[in-house]
N, C-alpha and C positions, 0 to 999 in steps of 0.2 A: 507245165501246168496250165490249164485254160484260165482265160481273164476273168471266168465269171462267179468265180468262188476263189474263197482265201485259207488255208488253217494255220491255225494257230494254238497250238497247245491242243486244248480240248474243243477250242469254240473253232467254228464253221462262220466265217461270213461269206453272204449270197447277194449278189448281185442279179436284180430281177426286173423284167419286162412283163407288167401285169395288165392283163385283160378279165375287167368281170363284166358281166353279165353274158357268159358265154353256159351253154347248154350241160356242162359239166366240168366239174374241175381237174385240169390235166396238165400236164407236162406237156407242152409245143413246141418243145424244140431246143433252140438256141436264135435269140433275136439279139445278131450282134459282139456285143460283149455281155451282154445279159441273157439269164435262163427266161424263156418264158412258160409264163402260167395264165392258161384260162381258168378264170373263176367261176362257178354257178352262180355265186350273191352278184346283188345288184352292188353299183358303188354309190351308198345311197347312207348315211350316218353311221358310216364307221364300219356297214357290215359287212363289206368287202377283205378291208385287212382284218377283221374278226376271220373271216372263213381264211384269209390267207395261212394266218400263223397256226389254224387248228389244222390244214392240209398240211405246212410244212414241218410240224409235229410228228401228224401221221407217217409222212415218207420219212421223216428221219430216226424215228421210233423213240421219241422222246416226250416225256410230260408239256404241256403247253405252255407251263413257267419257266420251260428252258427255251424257248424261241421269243425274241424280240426281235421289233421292227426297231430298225437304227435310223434312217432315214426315206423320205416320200410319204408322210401320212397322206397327202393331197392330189402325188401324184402316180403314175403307171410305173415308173422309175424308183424302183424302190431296195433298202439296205434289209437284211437279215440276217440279225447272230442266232446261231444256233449253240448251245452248249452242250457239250457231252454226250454226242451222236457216236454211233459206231459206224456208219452209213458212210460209204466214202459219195461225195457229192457226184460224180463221173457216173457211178453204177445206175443215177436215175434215166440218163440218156441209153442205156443200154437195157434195161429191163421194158421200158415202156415202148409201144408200137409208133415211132415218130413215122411223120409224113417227110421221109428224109431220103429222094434217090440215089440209089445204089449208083455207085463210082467204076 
């Protein structure tokens, strides 16, 4: 299992490497032990982790009141529970076009 997600029952915690104010919000990859996300919001009162948890909603196909931020309000390093996803967290790194050389 990778380091940068956890399951547990139904919830999903993520381990994240966050960049906003980048030109759209995407999946980057893998920085480390952490997934990374660039964000379109600025990190500028809150609106940062606002668009975080409504992106990691979207990719998880869950209502927004099932994603909480557990830890890093302040900083790039950041916790997310996910509740009751069907999305196994692996499948993001494979659907999306990473900047990732072939082996």
């Amino acid at each position: 299992m990778a380091d940068w997600y956890r399951r547990n029952a139904d919830i999903i915690t993520l381990t994240l490497h966050v960049q906003p104010g980048a030109k759209r919000s995407e999946i980057a990859g893998l920085h480390g032990e952490a997934l990374k996300i660039r964000l379109a919001a600025p990190p500028v009162e809150g609106r940062a982790n606002e668009a975080l948890l409504k992106f990691m909603a979207k990719l998880f196909d869950v209502p927004l009141r099932q994603v909480e931020l557990k830890q890093g309000g302040q900083s790039r390093h950041k916790v997310v529970a996910i509740i009751g996803s069907k999305v196994e967290p692996e499948d993001l790194l494979k659907t999306d076009l990473l900047d990732v050389p072939a082996k």
